[in-house]
C-alpha positions in Angstrom: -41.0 56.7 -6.9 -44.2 57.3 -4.7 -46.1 56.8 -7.5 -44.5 53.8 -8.7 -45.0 52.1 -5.3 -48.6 53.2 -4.6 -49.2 51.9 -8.6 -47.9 48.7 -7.3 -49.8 48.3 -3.8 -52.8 49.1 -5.4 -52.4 46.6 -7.9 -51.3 43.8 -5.1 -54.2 44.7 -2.5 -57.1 45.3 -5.7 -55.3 41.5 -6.2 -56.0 40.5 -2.9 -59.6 41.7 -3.0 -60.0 39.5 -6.7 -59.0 36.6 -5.1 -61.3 36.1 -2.2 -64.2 36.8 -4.7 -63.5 33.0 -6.1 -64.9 31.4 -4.5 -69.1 31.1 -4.1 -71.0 32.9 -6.7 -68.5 34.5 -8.4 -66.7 31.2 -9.4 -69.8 29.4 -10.1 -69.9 32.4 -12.8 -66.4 32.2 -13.8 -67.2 31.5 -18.0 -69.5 34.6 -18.0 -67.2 37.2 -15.8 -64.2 35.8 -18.3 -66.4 36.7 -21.0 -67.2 40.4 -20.0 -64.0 41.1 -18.7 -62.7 39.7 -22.3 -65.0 41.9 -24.0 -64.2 45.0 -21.8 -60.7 44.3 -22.3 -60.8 44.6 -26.1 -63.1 47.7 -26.1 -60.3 49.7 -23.9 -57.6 48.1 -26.5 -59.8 49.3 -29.5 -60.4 53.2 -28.2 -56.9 53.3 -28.1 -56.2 52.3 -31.5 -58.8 54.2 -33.4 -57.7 57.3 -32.1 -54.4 56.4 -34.2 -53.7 58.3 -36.9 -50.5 56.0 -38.7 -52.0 52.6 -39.2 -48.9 51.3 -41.4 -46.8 52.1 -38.9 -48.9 49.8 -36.4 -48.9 47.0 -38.2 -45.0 47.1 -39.5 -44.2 47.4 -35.8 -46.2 44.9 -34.7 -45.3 42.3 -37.9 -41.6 43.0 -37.3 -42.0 43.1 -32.9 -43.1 39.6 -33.1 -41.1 38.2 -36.1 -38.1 39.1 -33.0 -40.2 38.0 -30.5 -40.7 34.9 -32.3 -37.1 34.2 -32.7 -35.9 35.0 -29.5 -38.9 32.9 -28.0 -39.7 35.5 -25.5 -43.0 33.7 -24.9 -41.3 30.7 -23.7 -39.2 32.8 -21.7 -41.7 34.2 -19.8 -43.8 31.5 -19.5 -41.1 29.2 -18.2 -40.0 32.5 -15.2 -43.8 32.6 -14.8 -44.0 28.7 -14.2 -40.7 28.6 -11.6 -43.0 31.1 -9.6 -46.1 29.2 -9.8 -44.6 25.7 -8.7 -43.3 27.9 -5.7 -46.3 30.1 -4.9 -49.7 28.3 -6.6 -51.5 24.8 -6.3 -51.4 22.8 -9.0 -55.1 23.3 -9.5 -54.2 27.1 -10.3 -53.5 26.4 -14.2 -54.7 30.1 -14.8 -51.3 31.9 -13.3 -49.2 32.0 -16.3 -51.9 33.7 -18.4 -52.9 36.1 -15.5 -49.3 37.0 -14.8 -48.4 38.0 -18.3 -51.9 39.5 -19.6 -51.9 41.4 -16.4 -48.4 42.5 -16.7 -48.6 43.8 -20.5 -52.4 45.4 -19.8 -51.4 47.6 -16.4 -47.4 49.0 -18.3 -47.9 48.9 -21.9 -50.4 52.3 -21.7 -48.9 56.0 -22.2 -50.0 56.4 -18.5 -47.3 54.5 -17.5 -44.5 55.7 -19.3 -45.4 59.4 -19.3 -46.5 59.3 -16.0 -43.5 57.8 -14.6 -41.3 60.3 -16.3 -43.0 63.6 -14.6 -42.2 61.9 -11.2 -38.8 61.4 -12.1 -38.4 64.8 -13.5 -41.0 67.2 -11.8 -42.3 64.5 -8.8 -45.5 65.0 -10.1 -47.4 61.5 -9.2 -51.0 62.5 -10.6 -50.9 60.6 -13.5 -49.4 57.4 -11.7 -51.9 58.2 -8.8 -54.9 58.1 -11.3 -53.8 55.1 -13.3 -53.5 53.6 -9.2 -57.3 53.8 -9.5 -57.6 52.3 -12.5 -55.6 49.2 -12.1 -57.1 48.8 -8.4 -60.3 48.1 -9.9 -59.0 46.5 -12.6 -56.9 43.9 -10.8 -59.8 42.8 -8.7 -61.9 42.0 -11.8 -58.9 40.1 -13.3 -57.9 38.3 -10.0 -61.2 37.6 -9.8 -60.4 35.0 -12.7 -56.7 34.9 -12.7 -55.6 34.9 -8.8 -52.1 35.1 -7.7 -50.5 35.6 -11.2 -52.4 39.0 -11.7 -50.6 39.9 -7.6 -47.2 39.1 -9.1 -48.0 41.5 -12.1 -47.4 44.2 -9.2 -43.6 43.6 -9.0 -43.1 43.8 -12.5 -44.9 47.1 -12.7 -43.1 48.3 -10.3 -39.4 47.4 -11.6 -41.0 49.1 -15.1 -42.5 51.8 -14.2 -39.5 52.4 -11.2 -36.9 52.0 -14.2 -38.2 54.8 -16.4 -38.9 57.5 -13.2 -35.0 56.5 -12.0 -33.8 57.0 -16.1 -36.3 59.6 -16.7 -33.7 62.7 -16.9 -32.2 60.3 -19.8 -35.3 59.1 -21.6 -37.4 62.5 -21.2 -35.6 64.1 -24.0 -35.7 60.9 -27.0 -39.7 61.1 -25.8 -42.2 63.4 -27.9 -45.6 63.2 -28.1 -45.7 61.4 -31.4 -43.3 58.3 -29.8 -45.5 58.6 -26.9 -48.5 57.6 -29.4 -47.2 55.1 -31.5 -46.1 53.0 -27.7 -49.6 53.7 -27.1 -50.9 52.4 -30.1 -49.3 49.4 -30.0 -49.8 48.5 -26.6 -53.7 49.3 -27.2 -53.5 46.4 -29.5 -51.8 44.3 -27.0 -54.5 45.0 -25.2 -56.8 43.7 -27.5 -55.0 40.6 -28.2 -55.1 39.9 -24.4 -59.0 40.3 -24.5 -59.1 38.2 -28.0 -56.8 35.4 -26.1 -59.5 35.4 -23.3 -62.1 34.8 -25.4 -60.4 32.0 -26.6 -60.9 33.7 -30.0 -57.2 33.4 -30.8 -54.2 31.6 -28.8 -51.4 34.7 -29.7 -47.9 34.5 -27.9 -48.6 37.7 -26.3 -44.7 38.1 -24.9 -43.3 37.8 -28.6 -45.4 40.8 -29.5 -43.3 43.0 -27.1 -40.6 43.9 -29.2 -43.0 45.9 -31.0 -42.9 48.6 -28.9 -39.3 48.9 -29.2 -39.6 48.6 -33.2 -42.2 51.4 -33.1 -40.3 53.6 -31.7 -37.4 52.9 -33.7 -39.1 52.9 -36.9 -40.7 56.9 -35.1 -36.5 58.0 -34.8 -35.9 57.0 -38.3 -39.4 59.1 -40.0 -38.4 62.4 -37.5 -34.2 62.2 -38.8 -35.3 62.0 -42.6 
């Protein structure tokens, strides 16, 4: 679990940092930093999905993940959790948490890192995958707080309730995980990761919680190809 926890500081304290850059210059340049860090956002997404190899699979997965999304309103769901906390937590002039909580949440646990590098801390309590993806979403979550604030901070917990799930299950989930699973999650969360860069350039509006059954519908659709 070391990993898990230091995955989670990191992202609360690189959080911390983001939000005390607000204010001043940084916030007088808020439209422009939104616009890189839209644009860098998609680029990571697209690199993942390129690499790819089953495109067919992608897009069933993601067509069926947020036809069941879309029924079970996950979006609202989410939304309406990520609300409760903001009337708690945020002013009223936030407006930005709901947006920061769940694009945050879906860009820092949707990545292979994250699931294969909770699994070797569970099973071998080898952190260095979980320690380098630390890095990453240290730096990342200052450049998304920047815009975002406290709703990228409460991202933290979620990660680590994820990513502390899987190390705790690991000994069970290890042995339905190969490396082709392990690419098609990544695949489709690369393109959630594009859809949350798309969203902040107020290209599209997507429901980005309804595409989360996706991930689970990839992998099922991955169990039926390997048993025929």
């Amino acid at each position: 679990m070391n990993g898990t926890i230091v995955n989670t500081l990191a992202i609360v304290f690189g959080s911390l940092i983001g939000m005390s850059l607000k204010s001043g210059f940084i916030k007088e340049k808020s439209n422009a930093i939104m616009g890189a860090l839209g644009l860098s956002v998609i680029i990571i997404g697209l690199q993942g999905v390129i690499q790819y190899d089953s495109p067919l699979k992608l897009i069933v997965s993601l067509a069926l993940g947020v036809l069941i999304g879309e029924i079970l309103d996950l979006d609202g769901l989410i939304n309406r959790f990520a609300r409760r906390i903001e009337k708690r937590f945020v002013s009223s002039e936030e407006g930005r948490f709901v947006q920061g909580f769940v694009g945050a949440s879906i860009l820092f646990g949707v990545g292979a890192m994250a699931i294969v590098g909770s699994i070797q801390s569970g099973l071998e309590s080898n952190e260095t995958i979980l320690y380098t993806k630390s890095l990453l979403d240290f730096i990342s979550s200052i450049v998304y707080a920047s815009t975002f604030g406290l709703g990228v901070l409460f991202s933290g917990f979620v990660i680590l309730i994820y990513q502390g799930t899987i190390t705790v299950l690991s000994s069970v989930i290890a042995p339905f995980l190969n490396d082709v699973i392990i690419a098609d999650v990544g695949a489709v969360g690369s393109a959630l990761v594009m859809a949350i860069g798309l969203n902040m350039l107020n290209i599209t509006k997507l429901k980005l919680a309804n595409f989360l059954p996706s991930v689970f519908v990839v992998i099922l659709i991955s169990f039926l190809m390997l048993s025929i």
